[in-house]
PyMOL Python script that loads the backbone (N, CA, C, O; Angstrom):
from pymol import cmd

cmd.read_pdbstr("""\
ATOM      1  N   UNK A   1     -28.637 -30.782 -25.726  1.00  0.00           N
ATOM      2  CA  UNK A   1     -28.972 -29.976 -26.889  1.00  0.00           C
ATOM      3  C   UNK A   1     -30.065 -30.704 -27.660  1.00  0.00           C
ATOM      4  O   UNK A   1     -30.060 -31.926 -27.810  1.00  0.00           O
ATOM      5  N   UNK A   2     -30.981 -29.909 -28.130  1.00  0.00           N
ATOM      6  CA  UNK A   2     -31.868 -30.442 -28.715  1.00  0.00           C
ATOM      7  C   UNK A   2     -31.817 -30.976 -30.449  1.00  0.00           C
ATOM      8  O   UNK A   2     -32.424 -31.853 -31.064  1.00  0.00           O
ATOM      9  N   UNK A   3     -30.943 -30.127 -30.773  1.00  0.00           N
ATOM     10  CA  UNK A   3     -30.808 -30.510 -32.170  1.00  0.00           C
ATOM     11  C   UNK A   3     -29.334 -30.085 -32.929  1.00  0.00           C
ATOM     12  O   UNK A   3     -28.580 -29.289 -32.370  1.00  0.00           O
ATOM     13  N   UNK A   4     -29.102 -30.496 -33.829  1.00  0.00           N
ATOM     14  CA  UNK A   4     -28.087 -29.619 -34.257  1.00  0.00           C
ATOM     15  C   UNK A   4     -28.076 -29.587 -35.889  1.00  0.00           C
ATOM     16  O   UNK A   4     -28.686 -30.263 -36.717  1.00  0.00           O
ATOM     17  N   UNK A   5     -27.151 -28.544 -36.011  1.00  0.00           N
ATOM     18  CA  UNK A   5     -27.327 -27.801 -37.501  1.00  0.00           C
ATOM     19  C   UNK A   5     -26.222 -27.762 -37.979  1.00  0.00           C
ATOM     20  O   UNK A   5     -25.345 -27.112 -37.409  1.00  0.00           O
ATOM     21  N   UNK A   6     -25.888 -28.660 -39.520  1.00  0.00           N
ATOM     22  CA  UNK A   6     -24.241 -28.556 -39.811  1.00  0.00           C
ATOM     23  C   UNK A   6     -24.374 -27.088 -41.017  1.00  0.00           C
ATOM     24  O   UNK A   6     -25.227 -26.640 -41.783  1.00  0.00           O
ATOM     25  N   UNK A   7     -22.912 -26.734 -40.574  1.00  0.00           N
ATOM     26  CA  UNK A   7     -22.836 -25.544 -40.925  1.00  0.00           C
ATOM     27  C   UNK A   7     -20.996 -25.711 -41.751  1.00  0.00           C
ATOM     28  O   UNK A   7     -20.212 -26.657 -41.673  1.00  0.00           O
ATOM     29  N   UNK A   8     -20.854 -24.421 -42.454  1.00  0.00           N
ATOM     30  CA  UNK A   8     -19.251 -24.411 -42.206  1.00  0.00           C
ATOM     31  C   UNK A   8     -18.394 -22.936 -42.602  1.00  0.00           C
ATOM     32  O   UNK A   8     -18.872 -21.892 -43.044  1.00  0.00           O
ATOM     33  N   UNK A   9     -17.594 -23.117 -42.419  1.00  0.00           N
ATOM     34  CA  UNK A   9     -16.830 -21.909 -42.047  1.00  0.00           C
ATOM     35  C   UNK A   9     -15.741 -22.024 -42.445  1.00  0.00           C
ATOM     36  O   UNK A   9     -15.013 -22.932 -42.043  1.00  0.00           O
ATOM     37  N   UNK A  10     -15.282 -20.950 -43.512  1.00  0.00           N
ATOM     38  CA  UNK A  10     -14.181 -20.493 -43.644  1.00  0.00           C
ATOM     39  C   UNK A  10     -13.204 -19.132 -42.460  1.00  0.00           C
ATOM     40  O   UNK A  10     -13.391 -18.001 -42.014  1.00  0.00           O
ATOM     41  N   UNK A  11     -12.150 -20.234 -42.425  1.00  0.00           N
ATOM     42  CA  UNK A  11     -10.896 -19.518 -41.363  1.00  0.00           C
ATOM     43  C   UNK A  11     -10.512 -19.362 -41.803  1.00  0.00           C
ATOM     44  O   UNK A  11     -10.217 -20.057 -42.775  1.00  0.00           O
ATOM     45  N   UNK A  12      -9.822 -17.492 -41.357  1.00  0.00           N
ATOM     46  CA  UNK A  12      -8.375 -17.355 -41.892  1.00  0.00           C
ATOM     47  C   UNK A  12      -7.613 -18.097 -41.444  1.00  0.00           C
ATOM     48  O   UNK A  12      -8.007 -18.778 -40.497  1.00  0.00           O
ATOM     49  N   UNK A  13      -6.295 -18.265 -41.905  1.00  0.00           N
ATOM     50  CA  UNK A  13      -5.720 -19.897 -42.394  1.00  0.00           C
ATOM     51  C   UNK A  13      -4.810 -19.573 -40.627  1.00  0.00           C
ATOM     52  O   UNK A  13      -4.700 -20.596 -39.952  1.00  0.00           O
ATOM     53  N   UNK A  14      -4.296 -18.404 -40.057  1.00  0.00           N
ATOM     54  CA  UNK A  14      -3.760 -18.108 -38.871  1.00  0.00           C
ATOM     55  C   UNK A  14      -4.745 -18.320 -37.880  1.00  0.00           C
ATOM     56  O   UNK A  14      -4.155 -18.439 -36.807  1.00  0.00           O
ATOM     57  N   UNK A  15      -5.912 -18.418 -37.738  1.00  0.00           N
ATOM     58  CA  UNK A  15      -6.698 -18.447 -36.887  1.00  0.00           C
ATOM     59  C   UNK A  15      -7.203 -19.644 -36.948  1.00  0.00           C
ATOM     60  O   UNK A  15      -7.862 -20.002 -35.972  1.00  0.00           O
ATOM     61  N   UNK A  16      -7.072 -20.415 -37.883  1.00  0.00           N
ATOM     62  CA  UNK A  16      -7.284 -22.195 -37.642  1.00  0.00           C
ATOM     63  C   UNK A  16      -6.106 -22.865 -37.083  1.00  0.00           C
ATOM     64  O   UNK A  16      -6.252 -23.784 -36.277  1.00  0.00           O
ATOM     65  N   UNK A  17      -4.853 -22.433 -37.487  1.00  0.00           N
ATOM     66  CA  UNK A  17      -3.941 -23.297 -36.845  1.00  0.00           C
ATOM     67  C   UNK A  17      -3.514 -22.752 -35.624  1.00  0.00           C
ATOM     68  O   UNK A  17      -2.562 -23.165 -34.960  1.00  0.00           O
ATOM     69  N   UNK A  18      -4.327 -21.713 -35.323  1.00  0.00           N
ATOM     70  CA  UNK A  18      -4.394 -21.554 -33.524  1.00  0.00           C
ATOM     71  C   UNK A  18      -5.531 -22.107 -32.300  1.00  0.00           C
ATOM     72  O   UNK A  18      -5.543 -22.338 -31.091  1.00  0.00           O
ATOM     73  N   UNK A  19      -6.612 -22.151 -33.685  1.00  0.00           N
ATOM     74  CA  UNK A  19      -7.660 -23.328 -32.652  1.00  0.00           C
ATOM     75  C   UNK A  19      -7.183 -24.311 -33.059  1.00  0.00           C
ATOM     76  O   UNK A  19      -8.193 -24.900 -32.674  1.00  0.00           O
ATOM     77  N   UNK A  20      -6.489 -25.235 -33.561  1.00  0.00           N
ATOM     78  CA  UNK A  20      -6.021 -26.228 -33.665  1.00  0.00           C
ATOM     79  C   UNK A  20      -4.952 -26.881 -33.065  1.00  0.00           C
ATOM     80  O   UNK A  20      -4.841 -28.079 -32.805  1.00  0.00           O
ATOM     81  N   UNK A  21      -3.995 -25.750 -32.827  1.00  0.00           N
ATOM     82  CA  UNK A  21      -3.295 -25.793 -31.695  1.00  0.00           C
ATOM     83  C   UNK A  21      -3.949 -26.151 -30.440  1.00  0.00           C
ATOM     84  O   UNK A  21      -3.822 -27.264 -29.929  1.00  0.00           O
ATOM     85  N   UNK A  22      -4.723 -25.107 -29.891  1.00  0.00           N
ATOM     86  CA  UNK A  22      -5.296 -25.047 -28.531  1.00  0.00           C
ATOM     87  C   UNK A  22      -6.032 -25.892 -28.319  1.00  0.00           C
ATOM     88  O   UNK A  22      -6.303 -26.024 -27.126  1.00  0.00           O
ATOM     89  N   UNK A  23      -6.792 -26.976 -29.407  1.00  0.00           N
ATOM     90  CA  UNK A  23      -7.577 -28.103 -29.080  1.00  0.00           C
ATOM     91  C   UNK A  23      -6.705 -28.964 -28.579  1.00  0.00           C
ATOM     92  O   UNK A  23      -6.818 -29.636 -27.554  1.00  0.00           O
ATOM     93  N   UNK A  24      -5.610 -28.910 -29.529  1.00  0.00           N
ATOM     94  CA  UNK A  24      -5.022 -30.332 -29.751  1.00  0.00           C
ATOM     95  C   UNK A  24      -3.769 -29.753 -27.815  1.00  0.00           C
ATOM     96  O   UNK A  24      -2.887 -30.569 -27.547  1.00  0.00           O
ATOM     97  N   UNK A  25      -3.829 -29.166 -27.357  1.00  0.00           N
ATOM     98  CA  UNK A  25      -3.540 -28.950 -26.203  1.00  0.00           C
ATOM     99  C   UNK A  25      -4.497 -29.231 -24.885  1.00  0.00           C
ATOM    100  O   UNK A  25      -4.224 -29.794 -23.824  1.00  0.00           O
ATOM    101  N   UNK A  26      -5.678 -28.648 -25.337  1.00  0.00           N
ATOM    102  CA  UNK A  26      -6.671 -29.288 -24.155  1.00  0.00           C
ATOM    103  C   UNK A  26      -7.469 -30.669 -24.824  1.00  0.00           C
ATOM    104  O   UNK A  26      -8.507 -31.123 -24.342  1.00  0.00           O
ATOM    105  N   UNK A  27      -6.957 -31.088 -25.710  1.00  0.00           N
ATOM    106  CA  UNK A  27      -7.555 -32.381 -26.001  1.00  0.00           C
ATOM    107  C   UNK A  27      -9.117 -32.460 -26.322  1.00  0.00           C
ATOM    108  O   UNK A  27      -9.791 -33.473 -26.136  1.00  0.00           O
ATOM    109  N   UNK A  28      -9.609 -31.227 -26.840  1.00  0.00           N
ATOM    110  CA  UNK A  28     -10.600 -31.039 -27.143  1.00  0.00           C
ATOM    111  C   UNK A  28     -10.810 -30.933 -28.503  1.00  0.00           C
ATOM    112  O   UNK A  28      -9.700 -30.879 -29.034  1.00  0.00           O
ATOM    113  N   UNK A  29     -11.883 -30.864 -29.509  1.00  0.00           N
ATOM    114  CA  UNK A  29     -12.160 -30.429 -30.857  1.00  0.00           C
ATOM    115  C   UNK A  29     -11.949 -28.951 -31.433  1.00  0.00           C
ATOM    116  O   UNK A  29     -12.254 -28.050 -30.653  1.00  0.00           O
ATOM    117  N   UNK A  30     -11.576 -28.664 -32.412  1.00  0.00           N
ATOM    118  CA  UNK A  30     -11.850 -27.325 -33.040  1.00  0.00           C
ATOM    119  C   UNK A  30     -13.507 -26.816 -32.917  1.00  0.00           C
ATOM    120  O   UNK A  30     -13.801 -25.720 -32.439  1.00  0.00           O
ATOM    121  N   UNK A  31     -14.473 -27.743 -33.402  1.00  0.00           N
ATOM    122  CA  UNK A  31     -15.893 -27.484 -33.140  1.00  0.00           C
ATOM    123  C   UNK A  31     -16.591 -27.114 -31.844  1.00  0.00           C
ATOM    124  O   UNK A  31     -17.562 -26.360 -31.799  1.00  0.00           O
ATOM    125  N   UNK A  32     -15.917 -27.811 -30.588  1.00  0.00           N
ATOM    126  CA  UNK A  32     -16.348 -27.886 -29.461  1.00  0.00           C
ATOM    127  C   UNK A  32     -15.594 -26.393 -29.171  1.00  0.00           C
ATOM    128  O   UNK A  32     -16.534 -25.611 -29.316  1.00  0.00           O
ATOM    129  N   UNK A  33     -14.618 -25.733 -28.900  1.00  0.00           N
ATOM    130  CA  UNK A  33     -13.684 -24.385 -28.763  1.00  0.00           C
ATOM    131  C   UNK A  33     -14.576 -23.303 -29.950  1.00  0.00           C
ATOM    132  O   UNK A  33     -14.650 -22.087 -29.774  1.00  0.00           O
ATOM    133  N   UNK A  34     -14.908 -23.684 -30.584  1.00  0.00           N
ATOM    134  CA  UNK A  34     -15.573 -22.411 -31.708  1.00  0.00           C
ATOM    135  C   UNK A  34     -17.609 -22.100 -30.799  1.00  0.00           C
ATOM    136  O   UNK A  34     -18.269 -21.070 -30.661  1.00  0.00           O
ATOM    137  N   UNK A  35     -17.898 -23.567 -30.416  1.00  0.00           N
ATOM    138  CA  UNK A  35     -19.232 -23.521 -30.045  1.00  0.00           C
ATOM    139  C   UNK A  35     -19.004 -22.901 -28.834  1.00  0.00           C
ATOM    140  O   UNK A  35     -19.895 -22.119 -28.503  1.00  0.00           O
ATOM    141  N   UNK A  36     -17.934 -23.036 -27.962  1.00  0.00           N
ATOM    142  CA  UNK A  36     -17.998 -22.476 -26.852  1.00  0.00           C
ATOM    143  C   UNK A  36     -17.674 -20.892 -27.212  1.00  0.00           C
ATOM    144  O   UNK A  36     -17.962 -19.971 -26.448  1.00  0.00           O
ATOM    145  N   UNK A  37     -17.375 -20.815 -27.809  1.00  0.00           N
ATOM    146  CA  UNK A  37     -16.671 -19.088 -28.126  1.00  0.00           C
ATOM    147  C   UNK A  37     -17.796 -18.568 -28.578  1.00  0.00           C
ATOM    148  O   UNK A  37     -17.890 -17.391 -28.229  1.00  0.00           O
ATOM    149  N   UNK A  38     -18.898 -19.026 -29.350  1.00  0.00           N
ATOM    150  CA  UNK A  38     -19.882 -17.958 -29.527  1.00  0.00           C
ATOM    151  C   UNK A  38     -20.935 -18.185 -28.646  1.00  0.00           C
ATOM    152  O   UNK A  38     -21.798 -17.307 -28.656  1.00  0.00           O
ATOM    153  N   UNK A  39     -21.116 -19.193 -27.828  1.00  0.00           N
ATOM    154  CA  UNK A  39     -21.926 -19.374 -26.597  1.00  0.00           C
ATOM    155  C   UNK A  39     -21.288 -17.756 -25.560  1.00  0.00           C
ATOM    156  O   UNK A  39     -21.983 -17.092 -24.790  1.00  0.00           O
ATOM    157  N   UNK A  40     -20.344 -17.607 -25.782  1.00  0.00           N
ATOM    158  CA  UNK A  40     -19.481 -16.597 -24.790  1.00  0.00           C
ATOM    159  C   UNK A  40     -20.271 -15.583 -25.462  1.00  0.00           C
ATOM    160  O   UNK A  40     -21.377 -15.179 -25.104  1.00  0.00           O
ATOM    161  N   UNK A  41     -19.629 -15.228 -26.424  1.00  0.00           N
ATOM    162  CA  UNK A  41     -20.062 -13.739 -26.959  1.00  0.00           C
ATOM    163  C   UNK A  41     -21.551 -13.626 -27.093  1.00  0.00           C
ATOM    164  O   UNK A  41     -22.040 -12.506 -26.946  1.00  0.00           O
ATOM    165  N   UNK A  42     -22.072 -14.307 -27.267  1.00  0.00           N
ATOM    166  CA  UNK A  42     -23.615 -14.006 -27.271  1.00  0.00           C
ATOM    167  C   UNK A  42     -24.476 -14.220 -25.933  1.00  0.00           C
ATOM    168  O   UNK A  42     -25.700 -14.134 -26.031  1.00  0.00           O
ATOM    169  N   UNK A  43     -23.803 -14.538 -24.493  1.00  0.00           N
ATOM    170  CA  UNK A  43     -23.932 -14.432 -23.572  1.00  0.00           C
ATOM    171  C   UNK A  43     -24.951 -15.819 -23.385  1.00  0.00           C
ATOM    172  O   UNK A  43     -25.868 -15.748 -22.568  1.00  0.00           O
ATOM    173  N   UNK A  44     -24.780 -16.835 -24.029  1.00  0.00           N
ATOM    174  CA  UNK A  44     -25.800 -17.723 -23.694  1.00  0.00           C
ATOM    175  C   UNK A  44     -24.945 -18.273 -22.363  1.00  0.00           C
ATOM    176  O   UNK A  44     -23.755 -17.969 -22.287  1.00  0.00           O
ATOM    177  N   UNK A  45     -25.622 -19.162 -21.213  1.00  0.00           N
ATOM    178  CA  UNK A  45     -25.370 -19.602 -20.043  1.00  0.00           C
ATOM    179  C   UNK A  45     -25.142 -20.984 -20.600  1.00  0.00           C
ATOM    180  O   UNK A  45     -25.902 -21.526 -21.402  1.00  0.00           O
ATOM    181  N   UNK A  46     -24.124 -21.473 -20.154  1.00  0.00           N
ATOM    182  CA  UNK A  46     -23.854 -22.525 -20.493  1.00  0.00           C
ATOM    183  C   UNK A  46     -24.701 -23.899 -19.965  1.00  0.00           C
ATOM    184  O   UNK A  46     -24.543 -25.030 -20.424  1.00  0.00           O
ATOM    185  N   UNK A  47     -25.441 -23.595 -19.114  1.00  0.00           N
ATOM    186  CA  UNK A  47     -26.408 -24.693 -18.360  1.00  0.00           C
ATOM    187  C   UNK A  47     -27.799 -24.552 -18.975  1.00  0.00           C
ATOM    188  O   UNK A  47     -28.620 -25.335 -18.496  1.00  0.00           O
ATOM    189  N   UNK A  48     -28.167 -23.887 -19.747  1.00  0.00           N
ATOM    190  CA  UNK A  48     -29.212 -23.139 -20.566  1.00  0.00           C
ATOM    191  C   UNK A  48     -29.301 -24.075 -21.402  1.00  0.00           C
ATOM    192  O   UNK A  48     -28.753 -25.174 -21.320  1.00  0.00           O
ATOM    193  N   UNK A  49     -30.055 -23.652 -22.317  1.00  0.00           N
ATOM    194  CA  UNK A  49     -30.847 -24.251 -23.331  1.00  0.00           C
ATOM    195  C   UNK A  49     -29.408 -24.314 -24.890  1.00  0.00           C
ATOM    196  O   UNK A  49     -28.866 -23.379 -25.480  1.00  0.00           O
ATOM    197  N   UNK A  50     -29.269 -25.619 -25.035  1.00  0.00           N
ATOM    198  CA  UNK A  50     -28.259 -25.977 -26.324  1.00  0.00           C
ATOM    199  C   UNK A  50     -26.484 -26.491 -25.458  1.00  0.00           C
ATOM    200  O   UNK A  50     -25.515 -27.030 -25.992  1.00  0.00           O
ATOM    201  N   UNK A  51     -26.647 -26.096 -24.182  1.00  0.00           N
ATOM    202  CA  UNK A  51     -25.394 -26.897 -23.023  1.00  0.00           C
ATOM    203  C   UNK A  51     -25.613 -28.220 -22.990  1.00  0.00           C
ATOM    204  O   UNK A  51     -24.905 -28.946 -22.292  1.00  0.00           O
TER     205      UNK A  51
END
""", "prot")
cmd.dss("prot")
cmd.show_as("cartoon", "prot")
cmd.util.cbc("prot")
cmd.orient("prot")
């Protein structure tokens, strides 16, 4: 990735302690599970440009 941009975000409070869950299950970040989720929906390729 070439750069990055801090940002932030308000969660509804049910939908954080379910990515938080699911990180803390694959041992991954809340940030890293949210970046991948809009990489999805916006159809970027993950080997592409910001992978």
């Amino acid at each position: 990735m070439t750069g990055f941009i801090s940002s932030q975000v308000r969660y509804p409070a049910d939908l954080y302690a379910a990515l938080k869950e699911r990180a803390y299950q694959e041992r991954r970040s809340v940030n890293s599970l949210v970046v991948e989720a809009v990489r999805k929906l916006l159809g970027a390729d993950e080997k592409g440009p910001g992978a």
